[in-house]
Backbone as XML, in Angstrom:
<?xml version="1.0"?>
<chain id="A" units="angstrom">
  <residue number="1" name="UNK">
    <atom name="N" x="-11.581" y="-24.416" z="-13.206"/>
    <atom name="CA" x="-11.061" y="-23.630" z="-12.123"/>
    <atom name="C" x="-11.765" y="-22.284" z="-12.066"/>
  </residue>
  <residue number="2" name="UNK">
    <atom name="N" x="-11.956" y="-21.881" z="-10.867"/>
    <atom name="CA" x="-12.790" y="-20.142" z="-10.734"/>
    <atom name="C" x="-11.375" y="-19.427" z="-10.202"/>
  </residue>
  <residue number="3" name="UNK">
    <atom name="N" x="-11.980" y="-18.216" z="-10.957"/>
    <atom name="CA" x="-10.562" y="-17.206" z="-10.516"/>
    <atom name="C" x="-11.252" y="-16.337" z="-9.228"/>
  </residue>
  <residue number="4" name="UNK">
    <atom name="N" x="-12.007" y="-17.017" z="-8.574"/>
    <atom name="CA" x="-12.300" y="-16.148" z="-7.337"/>
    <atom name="C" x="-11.394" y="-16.409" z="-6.187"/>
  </residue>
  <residue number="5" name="UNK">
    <atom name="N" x="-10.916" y="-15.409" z="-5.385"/>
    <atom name="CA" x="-10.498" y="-15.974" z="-3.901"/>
    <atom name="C" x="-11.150" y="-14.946" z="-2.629"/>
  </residue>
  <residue number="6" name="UNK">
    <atom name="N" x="-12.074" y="-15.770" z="-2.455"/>
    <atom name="CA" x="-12.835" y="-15.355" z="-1.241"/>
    <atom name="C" x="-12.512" y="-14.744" z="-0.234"/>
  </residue>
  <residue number="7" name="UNK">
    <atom name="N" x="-11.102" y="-15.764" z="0.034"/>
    <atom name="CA" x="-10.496" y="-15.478" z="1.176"/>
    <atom name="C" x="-9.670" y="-13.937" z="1.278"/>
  </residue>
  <residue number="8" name="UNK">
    <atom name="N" x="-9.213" y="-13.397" z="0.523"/>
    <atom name="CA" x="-8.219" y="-12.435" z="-0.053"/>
    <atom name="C" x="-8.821" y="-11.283" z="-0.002"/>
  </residue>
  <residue number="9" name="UNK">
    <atom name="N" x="-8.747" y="-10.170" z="0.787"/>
    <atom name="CA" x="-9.504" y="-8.598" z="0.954"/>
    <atom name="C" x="-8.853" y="-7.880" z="0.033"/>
  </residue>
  <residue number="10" name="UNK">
    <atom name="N" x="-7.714" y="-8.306" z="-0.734"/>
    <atom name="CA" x="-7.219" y="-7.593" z="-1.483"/>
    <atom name="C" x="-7.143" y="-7.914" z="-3.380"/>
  </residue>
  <residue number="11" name="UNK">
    <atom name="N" x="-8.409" y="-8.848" z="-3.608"/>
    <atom name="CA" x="-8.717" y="-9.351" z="-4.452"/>
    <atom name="C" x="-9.198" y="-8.843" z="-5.407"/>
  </residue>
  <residue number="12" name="UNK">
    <atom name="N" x="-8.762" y="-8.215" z="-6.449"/>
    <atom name="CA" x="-8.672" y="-6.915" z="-7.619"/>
    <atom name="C" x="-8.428" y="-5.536" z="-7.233"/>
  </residue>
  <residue number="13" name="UNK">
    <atom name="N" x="-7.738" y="-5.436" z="-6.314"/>
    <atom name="CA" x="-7.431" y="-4.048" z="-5.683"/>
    <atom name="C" x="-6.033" y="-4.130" z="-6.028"/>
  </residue>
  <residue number="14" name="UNK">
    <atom name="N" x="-6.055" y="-3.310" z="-7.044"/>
    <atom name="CA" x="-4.335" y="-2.777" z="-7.556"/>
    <atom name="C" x="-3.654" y="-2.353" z="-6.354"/>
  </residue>
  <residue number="15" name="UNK">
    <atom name="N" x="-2.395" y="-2.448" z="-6.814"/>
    <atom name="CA" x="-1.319" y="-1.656" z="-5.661"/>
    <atom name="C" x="-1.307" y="-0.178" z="-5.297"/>
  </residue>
  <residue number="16" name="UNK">
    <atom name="N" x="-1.425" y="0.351" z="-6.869"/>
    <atom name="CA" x="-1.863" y="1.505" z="-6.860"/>
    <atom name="C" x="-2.899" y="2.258" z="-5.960"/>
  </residue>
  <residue number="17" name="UNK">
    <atom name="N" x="-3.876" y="1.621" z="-6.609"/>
    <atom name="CA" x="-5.018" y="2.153" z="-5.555"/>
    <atom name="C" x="-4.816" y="1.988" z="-4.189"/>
  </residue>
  <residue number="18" name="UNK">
    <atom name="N" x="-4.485" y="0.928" z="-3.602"/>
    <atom name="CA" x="-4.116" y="0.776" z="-2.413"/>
    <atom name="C" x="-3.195" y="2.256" z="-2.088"/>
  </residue>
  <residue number="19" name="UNK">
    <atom name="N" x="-1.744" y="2.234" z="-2.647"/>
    <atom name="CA" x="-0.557" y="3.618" z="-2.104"/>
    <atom name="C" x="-2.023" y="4.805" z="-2.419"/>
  </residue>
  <residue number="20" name="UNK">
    <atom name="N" x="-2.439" y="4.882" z="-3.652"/>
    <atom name="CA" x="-3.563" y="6.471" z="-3.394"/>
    <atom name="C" x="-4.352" y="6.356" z="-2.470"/>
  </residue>
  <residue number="21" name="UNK">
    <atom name="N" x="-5.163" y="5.941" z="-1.982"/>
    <atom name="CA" x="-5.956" y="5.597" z="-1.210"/>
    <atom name="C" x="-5.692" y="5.867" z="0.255"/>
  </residue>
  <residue number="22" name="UNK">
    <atom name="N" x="-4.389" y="5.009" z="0.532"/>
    <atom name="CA" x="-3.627" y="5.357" z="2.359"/>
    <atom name="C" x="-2.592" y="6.709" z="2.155"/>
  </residue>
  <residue number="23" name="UNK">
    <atom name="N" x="-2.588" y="7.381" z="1.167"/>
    <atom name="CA" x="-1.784" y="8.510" z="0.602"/>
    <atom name="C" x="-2.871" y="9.371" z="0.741"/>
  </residue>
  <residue number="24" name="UNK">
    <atom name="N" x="-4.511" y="9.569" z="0.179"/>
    <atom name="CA" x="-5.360" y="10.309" z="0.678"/>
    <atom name="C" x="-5.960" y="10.292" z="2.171"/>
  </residue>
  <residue number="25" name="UNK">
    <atom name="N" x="-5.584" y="9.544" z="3.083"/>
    <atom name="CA" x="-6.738" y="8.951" z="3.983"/>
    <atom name="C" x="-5.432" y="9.781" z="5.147"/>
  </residue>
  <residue number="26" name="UNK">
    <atom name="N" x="-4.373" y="9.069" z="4.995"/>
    <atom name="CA" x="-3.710" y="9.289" z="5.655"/>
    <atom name="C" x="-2.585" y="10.680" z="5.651"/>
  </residue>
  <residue number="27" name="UNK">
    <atom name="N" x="-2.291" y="10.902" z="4.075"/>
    <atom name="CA" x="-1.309" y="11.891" z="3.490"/>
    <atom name="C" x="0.202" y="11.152" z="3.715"/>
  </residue>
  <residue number="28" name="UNK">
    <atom name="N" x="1.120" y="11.745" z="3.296"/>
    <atom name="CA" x="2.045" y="11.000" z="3.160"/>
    <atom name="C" x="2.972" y="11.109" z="4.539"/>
  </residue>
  <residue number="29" name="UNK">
    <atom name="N" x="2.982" y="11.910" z="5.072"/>
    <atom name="CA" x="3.272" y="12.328" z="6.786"/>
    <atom name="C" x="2.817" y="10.822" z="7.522"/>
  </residue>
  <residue number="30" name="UNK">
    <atom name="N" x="1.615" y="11.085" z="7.710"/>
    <atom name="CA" x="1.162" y="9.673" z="8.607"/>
    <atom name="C" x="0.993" y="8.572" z="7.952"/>
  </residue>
  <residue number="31" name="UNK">
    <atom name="N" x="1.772" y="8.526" z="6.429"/>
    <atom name="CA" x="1.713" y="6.914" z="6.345"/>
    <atom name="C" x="3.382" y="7.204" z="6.710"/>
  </residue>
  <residue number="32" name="UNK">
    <atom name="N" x="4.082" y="7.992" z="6.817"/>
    <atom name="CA" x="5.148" y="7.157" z="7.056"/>
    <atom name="C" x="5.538" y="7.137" z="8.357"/>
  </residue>
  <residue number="33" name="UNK">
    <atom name="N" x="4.610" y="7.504" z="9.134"/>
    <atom name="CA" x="4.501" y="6.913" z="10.676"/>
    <atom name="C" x="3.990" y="5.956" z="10.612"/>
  </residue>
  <residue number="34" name="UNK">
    <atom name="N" x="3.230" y="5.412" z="9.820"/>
    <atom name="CA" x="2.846" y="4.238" z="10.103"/>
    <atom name="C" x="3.622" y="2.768" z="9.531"/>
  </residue>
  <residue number="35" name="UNK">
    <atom name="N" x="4.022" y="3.232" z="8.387"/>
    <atom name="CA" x="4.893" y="2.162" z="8.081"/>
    <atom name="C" x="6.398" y="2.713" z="7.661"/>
  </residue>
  <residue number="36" name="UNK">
    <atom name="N" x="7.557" y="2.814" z="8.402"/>
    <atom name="CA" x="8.648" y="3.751" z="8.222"/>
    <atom name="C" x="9.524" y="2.766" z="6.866"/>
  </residue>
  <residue number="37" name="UNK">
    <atom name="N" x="9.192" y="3.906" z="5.725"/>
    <atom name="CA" x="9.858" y="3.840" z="4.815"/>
    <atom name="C" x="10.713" y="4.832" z="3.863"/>
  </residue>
  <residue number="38" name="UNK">
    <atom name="N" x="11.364" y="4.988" z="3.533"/>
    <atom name="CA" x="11.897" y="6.101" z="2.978"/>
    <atom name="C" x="11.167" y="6.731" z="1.641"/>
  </residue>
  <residue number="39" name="UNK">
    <atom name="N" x="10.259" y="5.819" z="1.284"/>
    <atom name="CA" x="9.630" y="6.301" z="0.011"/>
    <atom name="C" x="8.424" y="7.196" z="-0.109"/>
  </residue>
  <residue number="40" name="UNK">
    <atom name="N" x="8.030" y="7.532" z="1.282"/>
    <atom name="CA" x="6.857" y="8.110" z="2.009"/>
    <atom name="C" x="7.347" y="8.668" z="2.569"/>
  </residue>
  <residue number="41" name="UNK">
    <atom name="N" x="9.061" y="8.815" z="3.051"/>
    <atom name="CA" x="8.911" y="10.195" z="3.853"/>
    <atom name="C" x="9.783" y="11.141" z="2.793"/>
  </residue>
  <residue number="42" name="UNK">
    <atom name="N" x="10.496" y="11.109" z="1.692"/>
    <atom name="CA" x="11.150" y="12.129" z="1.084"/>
    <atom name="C" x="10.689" y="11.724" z="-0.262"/>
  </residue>
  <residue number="43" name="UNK">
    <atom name="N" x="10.668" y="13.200" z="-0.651"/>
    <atom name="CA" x="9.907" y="13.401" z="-2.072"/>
    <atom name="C" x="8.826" y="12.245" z="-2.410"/>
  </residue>
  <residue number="44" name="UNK">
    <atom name="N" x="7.726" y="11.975" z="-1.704"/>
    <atom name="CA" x="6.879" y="11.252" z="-1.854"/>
    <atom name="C" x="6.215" y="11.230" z="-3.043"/>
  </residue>
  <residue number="45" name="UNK">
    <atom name="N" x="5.588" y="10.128" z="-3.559"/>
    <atom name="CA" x="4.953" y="10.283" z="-5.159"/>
    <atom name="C" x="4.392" y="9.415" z="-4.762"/>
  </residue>
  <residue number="46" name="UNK">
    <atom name="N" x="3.419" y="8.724" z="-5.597"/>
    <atom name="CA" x="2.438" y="7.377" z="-6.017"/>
    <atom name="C" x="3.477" y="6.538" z="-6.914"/>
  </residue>
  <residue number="47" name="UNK">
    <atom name="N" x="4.108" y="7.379" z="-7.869"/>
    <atom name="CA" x="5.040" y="6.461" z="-9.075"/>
    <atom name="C" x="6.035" y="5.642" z="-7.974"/>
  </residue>
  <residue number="48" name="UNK">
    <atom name="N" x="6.945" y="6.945" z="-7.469"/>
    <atom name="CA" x="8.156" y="6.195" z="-6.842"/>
    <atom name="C" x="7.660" y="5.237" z="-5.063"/>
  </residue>
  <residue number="49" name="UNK">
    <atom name="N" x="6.770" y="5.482" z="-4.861"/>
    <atom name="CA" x="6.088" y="4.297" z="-3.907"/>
    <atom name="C" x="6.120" y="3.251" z="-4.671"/>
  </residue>
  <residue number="50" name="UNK">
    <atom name="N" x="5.159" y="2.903" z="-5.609"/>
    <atom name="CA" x="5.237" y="1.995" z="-6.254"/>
    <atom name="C" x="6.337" y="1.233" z="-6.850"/>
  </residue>
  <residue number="51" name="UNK">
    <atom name="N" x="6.859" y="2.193" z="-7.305"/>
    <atom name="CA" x="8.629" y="0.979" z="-8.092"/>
    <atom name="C" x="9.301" y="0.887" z="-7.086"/>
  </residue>
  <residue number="52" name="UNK">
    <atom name="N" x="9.424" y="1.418" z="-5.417"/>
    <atom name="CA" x="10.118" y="0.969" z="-4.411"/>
    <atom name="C" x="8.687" y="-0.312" z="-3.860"/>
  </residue>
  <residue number="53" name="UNK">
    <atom name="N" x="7.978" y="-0.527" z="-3.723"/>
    <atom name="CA" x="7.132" y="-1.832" z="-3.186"/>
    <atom name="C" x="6.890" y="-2.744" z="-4.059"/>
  </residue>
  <residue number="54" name="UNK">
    <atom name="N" x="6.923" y="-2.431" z="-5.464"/>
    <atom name="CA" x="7.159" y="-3.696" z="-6.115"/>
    <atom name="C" x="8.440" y="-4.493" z="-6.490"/>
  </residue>
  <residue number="55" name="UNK">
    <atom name="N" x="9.661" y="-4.057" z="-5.974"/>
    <atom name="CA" x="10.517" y="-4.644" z="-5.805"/>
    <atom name="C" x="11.373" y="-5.280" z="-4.469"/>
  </residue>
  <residue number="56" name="UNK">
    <atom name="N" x="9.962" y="-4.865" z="-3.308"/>
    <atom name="CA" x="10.605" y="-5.225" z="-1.946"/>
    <atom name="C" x="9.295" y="-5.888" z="-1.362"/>
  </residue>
  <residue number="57" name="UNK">
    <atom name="N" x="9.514" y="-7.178" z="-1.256"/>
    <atom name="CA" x="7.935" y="-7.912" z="-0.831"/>
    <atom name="C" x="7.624" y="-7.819" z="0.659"/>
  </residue>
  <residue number="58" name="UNK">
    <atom name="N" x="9.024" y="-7.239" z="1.184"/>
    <atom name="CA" x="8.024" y="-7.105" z="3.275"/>
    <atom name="C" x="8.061" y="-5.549" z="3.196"/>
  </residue>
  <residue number="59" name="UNK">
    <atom name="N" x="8.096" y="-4.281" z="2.622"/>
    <atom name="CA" x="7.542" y="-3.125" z="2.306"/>
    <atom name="C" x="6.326" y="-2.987" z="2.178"/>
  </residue>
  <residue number="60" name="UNK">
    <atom name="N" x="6.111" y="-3.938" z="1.093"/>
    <atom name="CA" x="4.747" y="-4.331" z="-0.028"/>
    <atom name="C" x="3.542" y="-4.972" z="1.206"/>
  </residue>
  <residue number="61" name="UNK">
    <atom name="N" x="4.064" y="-5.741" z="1.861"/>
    <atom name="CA" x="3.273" y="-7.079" z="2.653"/>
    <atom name="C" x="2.571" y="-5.485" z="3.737"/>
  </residue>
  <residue number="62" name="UNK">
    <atom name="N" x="3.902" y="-4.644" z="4.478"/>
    <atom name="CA" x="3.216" y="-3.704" z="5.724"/>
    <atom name="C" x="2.470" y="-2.705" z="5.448"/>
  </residue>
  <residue number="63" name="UNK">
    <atom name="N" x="2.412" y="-2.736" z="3.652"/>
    <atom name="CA" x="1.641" y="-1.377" z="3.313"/>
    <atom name="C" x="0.350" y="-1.832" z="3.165"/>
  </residue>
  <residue number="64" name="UNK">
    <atom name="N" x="0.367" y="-3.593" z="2.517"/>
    <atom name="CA" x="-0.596" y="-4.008" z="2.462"/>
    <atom name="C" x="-2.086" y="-4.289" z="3.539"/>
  </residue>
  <residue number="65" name="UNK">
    <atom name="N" x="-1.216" y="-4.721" z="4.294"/>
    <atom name="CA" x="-1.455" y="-5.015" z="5.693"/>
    <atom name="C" x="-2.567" y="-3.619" z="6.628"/>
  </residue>
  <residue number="66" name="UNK">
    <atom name="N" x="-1.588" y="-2.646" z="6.284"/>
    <atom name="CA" x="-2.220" y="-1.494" z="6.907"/>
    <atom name="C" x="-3.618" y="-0.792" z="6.031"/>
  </residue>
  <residue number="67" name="UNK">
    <atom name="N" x="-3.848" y="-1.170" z="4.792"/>
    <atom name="CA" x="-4.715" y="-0.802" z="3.708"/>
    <atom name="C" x="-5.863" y="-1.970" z="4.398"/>
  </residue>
  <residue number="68" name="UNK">
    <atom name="N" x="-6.000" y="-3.217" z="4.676"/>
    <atom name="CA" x="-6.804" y="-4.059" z="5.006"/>
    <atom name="C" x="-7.321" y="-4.074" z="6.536"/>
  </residue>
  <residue number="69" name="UNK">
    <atom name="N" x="-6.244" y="-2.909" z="7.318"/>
    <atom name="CA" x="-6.774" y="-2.813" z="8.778"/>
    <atom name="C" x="-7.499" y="-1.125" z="8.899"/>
  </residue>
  <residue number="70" name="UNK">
    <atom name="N" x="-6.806" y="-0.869" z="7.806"/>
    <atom name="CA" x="-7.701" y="0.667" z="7.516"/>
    <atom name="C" x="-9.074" y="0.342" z="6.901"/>
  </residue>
  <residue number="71" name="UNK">
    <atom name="N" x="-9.176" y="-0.121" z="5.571"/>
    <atom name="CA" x="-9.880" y="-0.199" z="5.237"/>
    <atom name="C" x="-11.202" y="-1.293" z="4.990"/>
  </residue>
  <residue number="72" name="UNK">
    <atom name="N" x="-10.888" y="-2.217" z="6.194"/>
    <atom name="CA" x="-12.065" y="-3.390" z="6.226"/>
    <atom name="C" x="-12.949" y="-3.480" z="7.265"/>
  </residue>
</chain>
């Protein structure tokens, strides 16, 4: 078996990097116009983004989503 997936734009790209990344590009203001969540609009962090999207998979899916239309 190969551990490649071709298909997948998000294929060794941590979560992390993803929230820093649309957190620099965007700041935390216009990501949470862009995807309305509460974890981006009060007391924003990278930590507490993260432990709120890894426990909510359609959070996770629109942040994802917007990282692959930003950044491809």
């Amino acid at each position: 078996m190969t551990d490649e997936q071709p298909n997948n734009p998000l294929h060794g790209i941590t979560l992390e990097r993803v929230v820093t990344e649309l957190s620099e590009h965007y700041g935390w203001a216009g990501l949470a116009q862009r995807v309305n969540i509460n974890c981006f609009k009060n007391e924003p962090s990278v930590k507490s983004s993260l432990k709120f999207l890894r426990r909510t998979p359609w959070a996770r899916a629109e942040v994802e989503a917007l990282y692959v239309d930003t950044f491809s």
